[in-house]
C-alpha positions, 0 to 999 in steps of 0.5 A: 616408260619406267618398269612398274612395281608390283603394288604401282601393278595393283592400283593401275589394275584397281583403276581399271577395274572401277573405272570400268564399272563405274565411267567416273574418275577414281579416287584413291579413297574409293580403292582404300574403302572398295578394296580393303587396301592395306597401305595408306591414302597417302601412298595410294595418291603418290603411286598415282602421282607416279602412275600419273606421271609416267602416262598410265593414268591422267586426271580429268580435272584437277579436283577429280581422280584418275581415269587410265590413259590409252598406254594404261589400258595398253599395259593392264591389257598386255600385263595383267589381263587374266586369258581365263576360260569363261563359266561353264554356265555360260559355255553351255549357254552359248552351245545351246544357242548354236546348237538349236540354231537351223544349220547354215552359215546364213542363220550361224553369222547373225546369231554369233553377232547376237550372241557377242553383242548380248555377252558384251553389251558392245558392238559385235563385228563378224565377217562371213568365212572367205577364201582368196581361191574362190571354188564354185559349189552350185548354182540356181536360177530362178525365174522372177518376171519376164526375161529376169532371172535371179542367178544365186551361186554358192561358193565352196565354205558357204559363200553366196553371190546373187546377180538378176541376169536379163535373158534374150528370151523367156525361159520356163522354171523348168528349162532354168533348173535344166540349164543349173544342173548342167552348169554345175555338172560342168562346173563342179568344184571349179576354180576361177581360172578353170571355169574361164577357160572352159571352151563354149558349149552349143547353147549360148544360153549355157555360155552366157550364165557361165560367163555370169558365174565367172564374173561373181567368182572374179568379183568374191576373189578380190574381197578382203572379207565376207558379207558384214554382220553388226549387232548391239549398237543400241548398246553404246549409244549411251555410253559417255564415251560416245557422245563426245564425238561429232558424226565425222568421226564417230566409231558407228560411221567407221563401221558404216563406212565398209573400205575402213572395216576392211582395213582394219580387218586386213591390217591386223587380225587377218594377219593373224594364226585362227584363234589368235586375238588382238587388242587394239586400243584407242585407234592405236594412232592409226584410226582417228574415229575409234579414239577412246574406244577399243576393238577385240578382234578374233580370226576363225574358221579353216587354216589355208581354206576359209577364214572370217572375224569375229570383234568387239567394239565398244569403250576403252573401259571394257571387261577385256577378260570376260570379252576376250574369252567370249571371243576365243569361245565364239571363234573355236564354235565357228571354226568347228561349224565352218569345217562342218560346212566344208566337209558336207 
């Protein structure tokens, strides 16, 4: 595609901009009275002949005006999106939020999805902080009904895997909590090949819930991601974009449907250095159930230790400055909360 000029620059990103506030097509007189532009109707319409022309703009109908095409919204984005800080009001706002917040991953993930879903009005994505090496923390077991017990292993970086164990016999709370404290003596800061390679103990007990922990370990090692936390679909449900799709290809099955997420989590910001962010745009031709919406997705967490997303998903017409510094501000959050995590 041609090099744009800075005035074809100026009505693409006018475009846009009313587009995203209005989901109707827009016409050149609407950016001649909505924005004071000094130039007449005419050249306005033949820029956007050109801007037509070259694949950046398209007209619904032919009596309508133009909406920006994928490769308009791509080139706004790359070019002309202004990577600014967000309000202070707004910082402290959030801050505040997180900072009230009982300390724990388990309350910081859910409340990082609500504030996302809230400053965007889209779908909110976020990924709990994982690790390819896997390292034991603690464990507890629990009795629940007879033989049963609820086995809850923590993993270093917060991480929690349950699994119901069905023990030969009864064992009493106390006996249970005597046989914890000795697996995470043993297993203190343990990696998944040191924990199976540890030789048996006398009691067969102890030998069964340690081969228990290295089967969650073994199973948390081939995770691509966390546990899932969604937010904000009753945002987009009514947004016209999303009623144009049939119940196959909806973006709200992409996000039920766990092995497409994980690829798409994979393939692209995973990839990436913690706090860098990528725009993806209209599936990118590569998913089909995410045409004419736009994902933003941010890495955080601890370089080489322990990682997780943070995204947005939502309409092509989203504010991409505003969403992409709520991202990078969210993310610098959960990384100093994720490193907290770490230490203590």
């Amino acid at each position: 595609m041609n090099e744009l000029t800075d005035r074809q620059k100026i009505i693409l990103s006018l475009v846009v901009h009313e587009h995203t506030r209005t989901a109707q097509p827009v016409a050149s007189k609407t950016l001649i009275n909505g924005y004071n532009l000094k130039i007449s109707s005419a050249t306005v319409r033949n820029e956007m002949n050109t801007l037509t022309e070259q694949g950046f703009l398209r007209q619904p109908h032919t009596s309508a005006g133009r909406v920006p095409t994928e490769e308009g919204y791509r080139f706004f984005v790359g070019n002309m999106v202004q990577h600014t800080a967000l309000p202070s009001a707004t910082r402290n706002t959030i801050a505040h939020q997180f900072y009230q917040s009982r300390k724990g991953l388990e309350y910081w993930l859910p409340l990082a999805a609500s504030v996302l879903a809230n400053q965007s009005q889209a779908v909110s994505i976020v990924t709990a902080p994982h690790s390819e090496k896997v390292t034991f923390k603690h464990l507890e077991l629990i009795a629940t009904r007879a033989s049963q017990v609820l086995m809850v292993l923590v993993l270093v970086g917060g991480e929690i895997q349950q699994q119901i164990l069905s023990l030969d016999a009864i064992h009493s709370q106390e006996q249970l909590s005597q046989i914890a404290a000795q697996i995470n003596h043993i297993c203190e800061n343990a990696s998944l090949e040191q924990i199976k390679n540890l030789p048996l103990t006398p009691d067969p007990l102890v030998n069964q819930v340690i081969a228990a922990v290295s089967d969650q370990l073994s199973i948390a090692s081939k995770l691509v991601t966390g546990e899932l936390y969604l937010d904000g679909l009753t945002n987009v449900l009514s947004e016209p974009e999303f009623s144009d799709y049939s119940p196959i290809n909806s973006p709200l099955r992409f996000l039920e449907e766990r092995p497409m997420l994980d690829d798409l989590i994979a393939r692209t910001v995973l990839t990436e250095e913690i706090g860098g962010v990528q725009v993806l745009i209209g599936g990118e031709n590569t998913w089909r159930e995410l045409q004419n919406c736009s994902v933003i997705l941010t890495r955080y967490g601890v370089p080489d230790q322990l990682s997780g997303a943070l995204g947005i998903l939502g309409p092509m017409r989203m504010p991409y400055s505003q969403t992409i510094s709520t991202l990078r501000y969210v993310a610098e959050l959960m990384s100093g909360l994720v490193s907290d995590n770490l230490v203590n």
